[in-house]
N, C-alpha and C positions, 0 to 999 in steps of 0.2 A: 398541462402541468401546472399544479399549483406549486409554489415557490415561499416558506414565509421561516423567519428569525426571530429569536427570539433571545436578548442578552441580558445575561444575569450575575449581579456580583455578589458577595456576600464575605462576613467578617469573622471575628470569633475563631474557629476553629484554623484557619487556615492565615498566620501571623505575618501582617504583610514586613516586606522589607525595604530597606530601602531603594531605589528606581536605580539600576546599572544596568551598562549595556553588555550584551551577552558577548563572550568572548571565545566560543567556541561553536562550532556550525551546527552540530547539533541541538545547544542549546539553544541558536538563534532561529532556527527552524523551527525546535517548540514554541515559542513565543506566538507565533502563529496558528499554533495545533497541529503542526506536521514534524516530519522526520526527516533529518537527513543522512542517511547511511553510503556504505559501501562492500563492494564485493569481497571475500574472505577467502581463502585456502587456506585448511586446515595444518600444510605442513609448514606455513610461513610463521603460526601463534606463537613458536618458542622464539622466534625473532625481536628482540627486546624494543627495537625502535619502531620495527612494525606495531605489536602488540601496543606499543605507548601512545602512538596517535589514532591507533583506531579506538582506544577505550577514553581517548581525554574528545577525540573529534566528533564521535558518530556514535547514534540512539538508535539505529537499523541495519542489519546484517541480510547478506545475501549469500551465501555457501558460491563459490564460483564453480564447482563442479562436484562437488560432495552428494549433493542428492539429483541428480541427473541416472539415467536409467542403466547406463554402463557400469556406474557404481553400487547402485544400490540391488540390482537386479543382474547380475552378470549371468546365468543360468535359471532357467525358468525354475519358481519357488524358493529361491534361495535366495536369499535376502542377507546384505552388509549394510548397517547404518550406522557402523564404528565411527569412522573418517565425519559425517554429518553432525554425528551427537555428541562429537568432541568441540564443533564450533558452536551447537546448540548449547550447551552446558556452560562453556564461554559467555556466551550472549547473558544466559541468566544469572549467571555469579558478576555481571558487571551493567546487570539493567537497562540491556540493550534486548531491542524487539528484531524477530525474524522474520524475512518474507523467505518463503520454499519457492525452489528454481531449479529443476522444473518436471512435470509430471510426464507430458507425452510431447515428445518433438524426435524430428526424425535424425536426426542427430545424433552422437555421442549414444546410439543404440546397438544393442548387441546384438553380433549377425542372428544369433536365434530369433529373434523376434522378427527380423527383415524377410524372413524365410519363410515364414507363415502363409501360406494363402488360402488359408479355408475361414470363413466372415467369422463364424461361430467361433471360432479357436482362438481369434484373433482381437475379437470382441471380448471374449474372458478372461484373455491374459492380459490388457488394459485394463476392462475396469478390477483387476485382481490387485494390479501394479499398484493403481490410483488408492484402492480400499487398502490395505496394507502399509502402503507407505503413510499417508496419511492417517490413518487410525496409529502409527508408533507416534507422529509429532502431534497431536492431536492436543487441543489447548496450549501449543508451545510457538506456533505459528501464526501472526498476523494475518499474510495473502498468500496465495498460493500462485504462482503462472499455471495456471491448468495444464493449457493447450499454447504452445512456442512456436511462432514464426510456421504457420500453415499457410497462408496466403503465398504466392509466385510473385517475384518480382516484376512491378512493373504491369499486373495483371489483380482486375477483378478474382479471379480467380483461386482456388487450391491450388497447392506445387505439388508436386507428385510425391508422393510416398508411403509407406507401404500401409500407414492407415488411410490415406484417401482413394488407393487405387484397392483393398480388397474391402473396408468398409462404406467409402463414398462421404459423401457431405457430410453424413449425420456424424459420422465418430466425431466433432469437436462438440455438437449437445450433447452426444450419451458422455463424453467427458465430464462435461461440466456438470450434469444431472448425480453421472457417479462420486463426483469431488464433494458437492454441497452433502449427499445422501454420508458420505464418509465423515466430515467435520461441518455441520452447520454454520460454525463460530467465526471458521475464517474466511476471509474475503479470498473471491474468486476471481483470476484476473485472465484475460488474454494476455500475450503480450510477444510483441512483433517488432520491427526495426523496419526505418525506411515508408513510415507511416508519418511522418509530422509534416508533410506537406498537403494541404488540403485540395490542390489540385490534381495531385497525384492517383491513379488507379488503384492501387494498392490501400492507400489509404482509406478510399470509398469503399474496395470490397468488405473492409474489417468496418467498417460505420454502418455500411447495409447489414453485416451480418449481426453483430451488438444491436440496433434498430431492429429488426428478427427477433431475436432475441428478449430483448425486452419486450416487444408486442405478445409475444407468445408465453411469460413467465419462463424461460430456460434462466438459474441460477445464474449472472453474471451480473458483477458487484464494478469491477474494474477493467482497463484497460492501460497496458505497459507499453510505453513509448521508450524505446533502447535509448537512440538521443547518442547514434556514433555520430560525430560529426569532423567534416574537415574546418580548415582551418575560419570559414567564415561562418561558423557557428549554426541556428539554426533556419530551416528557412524563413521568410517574410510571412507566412502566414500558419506560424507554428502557434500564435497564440489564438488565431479562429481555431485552428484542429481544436484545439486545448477544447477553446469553452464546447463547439457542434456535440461533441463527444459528450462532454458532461450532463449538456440540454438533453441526451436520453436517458441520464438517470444512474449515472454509473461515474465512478471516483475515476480520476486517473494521475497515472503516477511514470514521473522518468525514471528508469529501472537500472539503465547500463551506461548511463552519463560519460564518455569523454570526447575532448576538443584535441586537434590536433593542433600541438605547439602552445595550448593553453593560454591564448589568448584572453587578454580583460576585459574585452567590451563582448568577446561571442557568450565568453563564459555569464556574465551578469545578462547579458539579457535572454539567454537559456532560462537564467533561475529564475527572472524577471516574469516570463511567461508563464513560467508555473503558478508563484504568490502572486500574481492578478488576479488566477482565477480559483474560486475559491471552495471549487471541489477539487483541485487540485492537492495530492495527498502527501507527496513527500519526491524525492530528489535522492538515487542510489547512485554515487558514480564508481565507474568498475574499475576497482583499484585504488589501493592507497599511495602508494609511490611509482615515478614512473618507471621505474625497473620494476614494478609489480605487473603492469601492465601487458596485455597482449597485442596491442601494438604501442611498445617500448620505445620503439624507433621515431614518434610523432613526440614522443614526453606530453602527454597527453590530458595530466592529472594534476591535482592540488599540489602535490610534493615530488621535490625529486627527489633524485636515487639515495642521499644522504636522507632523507625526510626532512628537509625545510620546506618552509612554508613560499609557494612562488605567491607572482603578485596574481594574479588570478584566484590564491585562497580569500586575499582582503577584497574582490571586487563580490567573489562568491558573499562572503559575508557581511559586504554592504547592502546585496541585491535581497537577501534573506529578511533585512530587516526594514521589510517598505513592503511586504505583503498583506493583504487582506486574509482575515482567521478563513484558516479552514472547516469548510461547509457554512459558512458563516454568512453568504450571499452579499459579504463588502461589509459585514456591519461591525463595529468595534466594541467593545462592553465600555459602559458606563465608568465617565470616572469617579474615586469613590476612595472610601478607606479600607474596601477589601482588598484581602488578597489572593481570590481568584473569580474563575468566571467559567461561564457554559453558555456555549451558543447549540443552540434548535435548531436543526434544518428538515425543513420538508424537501425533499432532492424531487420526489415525486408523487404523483399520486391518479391513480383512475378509480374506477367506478366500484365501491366496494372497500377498496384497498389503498395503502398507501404505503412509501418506504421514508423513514428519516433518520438523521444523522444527527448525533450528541457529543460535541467537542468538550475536552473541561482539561483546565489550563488553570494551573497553580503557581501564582503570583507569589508567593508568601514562602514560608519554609515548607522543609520536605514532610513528606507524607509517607507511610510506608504500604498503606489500603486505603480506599474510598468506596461508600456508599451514596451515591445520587438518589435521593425520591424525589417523586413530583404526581402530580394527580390533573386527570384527564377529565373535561367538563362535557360529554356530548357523546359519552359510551363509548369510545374507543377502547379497541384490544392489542395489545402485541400479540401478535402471531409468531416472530420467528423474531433471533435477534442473532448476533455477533458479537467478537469482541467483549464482554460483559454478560453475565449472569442476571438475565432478566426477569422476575416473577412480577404479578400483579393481581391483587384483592380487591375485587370490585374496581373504583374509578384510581386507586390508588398502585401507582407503578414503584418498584425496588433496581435499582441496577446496579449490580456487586462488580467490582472488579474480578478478572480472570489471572491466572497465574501471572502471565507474560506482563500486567499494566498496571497493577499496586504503586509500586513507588513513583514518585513522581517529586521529582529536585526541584528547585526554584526554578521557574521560568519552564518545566515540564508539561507537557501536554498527549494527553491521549484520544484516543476517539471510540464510539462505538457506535455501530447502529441497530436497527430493527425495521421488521415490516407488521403495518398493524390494520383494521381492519375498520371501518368507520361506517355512518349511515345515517343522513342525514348533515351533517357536518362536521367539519374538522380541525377547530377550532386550537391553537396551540396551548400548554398546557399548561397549567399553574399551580403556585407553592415547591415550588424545588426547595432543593434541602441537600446539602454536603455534607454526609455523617453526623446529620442530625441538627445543625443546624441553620434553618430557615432565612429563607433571601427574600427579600424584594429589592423588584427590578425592572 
């Protein structure tokens, strides 16, 4: 694995301001180039206190049960995405990004599909679900959980269910094959519980299987670590999983974040493990208040049932801001009189090919679009990208913002990546440019 950064500031267009510290978890998460969201229910948004800290706290949405297969698929072909595209519409009238949760898990699934046992039939009406649903949110979604909690507790192993027992191993790559084949743009994630222990079985089979994975090109961008935990937070070697994970080339992100009784020291050094490492992508925890919660009974979350703030928000958002940029391999951008920055990552790369990552983080006042160029010295190509609308002319690359990542507030940060295509060398790339105008860096 080649590994290389590259940070860049630049002036003019982007009007810096003056240096404050961010005062909300979102916005201190961007600061680093990540996100910090939470889980949504669509019948809680007319709730005025709900609705007020998830639009002043959080820049990532999760639907807690709106796009799950029960909902959106209750009878084969018939399709409800009411209940989803009411939190979707939410997110974009208050420019907040969504991760989709979730496509295939044996769960919250409707007995018609448990009942199926012929491969063909079974195989169709997945990848039908996957094309379908994602082709409606299709440039409105950041990640997707593909494939939820397939591994068996406590076991290398698949758990049983009724895609591993009539289609066998392979239904988790024809998922992901069919997800990428549906929406290019967004990232493709596993994502499981009871994985952040690196000595644990469970954990090795989803490392062996991602490792697979990557070796063989199957579509897989990320890896979701749920992150339930009890009252002593996460294990002792929750930050090796963290980085092992990343070493093959793939983002990873806490998805369903809560602590029971919300403790200040489990809660900081959860988020601590994440902004160390710095393919680490963002921090979801499930639920806004603890009467929001699905175990209520632990008060588990930021806020309680009133929505105040416990002391576990100020440790959260001290831990936020001691991170290393994301993708950014530890490196800081230059100080300077700009008011923003881009960091370059090579995540990976083999023979042929390689995959990297483009952070750009707005120091200055808001933006309401961006255009990045930059130009390639040694014939490289984008082949495939995300996140961002990428063309290239000759040695000269274009990357547009997509719907879901235009605006960008002060201390805002986005990402996007690509996989591109090299020979002979691969040298990182030079003359960037933010809406035209040029940095050095």
């Amino acid at each position: 694995m080649l590994s290389a950064a590259v940070a860049v500031a630049g002036a003019a267009v982007l009007v810096p301001s003056p240096a404050r510290a961010a005062t909300t978890l979102g916005a201190q998460a961007a600061a680093s180039g990540r996100y910090f969201g939470t889980a949504v229910a669509a019948g809680r948004l007319g709730d005025s206190t709900y609705a007020t800290i998830l639009d002043r706290e959080f820049n990532m949405i999760t639907p807690e049960n709106e796009m799950k297969w029960d909902t959106t698929e209750p009878s084969r072909g018939s399709f409800n995405f009411s209940p989803a595209d009411q939190i979707v519409n939410h997110a974009q009238a208050h420019g907040q990004r969504m991760r989709g949760h979730t496509l295939v898990w044996h769960n919250q699934l409707p007995s018609w599909v448990g009942s199926i046992t012929d491969a063909n039939t079974l195989r169709s009406v997945m990848d039908n679900h996957i094309t379908t649903e994602m082709t409606h949110f299709k440039g409105k979604i950041y990640a997707w959980d593909v494939v939820n909690e397939a591994f068996a507790d406590g076991s290398t192993q698949h758990r049983g269910s009724v895609f591993q027992n009539v289609l066998g191993n392979g239904f988790i790559e024809e998922a992901f094959r069919t997800a990428r084949a549906a929406d290019p743009s967004a990232k493709l994630c596993y994502n499981d519980y009871n994985i952040e222990n690196w000595s644990d079985a469970k954990t090795q089979g989803v490392y062996a299987m991602v490792r697979d994975f990557k070796s063989r090109g199957v579509p897989i961008d990320c890896v979701g670590f749920q992150s339930h935990f009890g009252s002593g937070g996460p294990p002792a070697s929750f930050p090796t999983t963290l980085s092992n994970f990343t070493a093959l080339g793939v983002d990873v992100q806490l998805t369903e974040l809560d602590i029971a009784q919300a403790p200040t020291t489990a809660y900081s050094n959860t988020v601590k493990a994440c902004v160390n490492v710095s393919r680490c992508a963002g921090i979801t925890v499930w639920g806004i208040r603890d009467s929001d919660s699905w175990r209520s009974g632990d008060n588990p979350l930021l806020f309680d049932g009133g929505g105040n703030k416990k002391p576990a928000y100020d440790a959260v958002l001290s831990a936020l801001g001691g991170g290393v940029p994301y993708g950014g391999g530890g490196s800081s951008p230059p100080p300077g009189d700009g008011g923003c920055s881009v960091t370059y990552t090579i995540g990976s790369q083999w023979s042929g090919g390689f995959g990297a990552n483009v952070s750009v983080t707005n120091l200055g006042d808001p933006v309401s679009s961006w255009t990045l160029t930059w130009s390639f010295g040694a014939g490289q190509q984008v082949t495939q990208a995300w996140n961002a609308t990428v063309t290239q002319s000759g040695s000269n690359v274009t990357a547009e913002n997509v719907s879901y990542n235009g605006a960008l507030g002060t201390g805002g940060s986005t990402s996007f990546g690509f996989n591109g295509s090299w020979n002979g060398g691969n040298p990182a790339p030079a003359n960037f440019a933010l809406n035209g105008t040029a940095w050095t860096g």
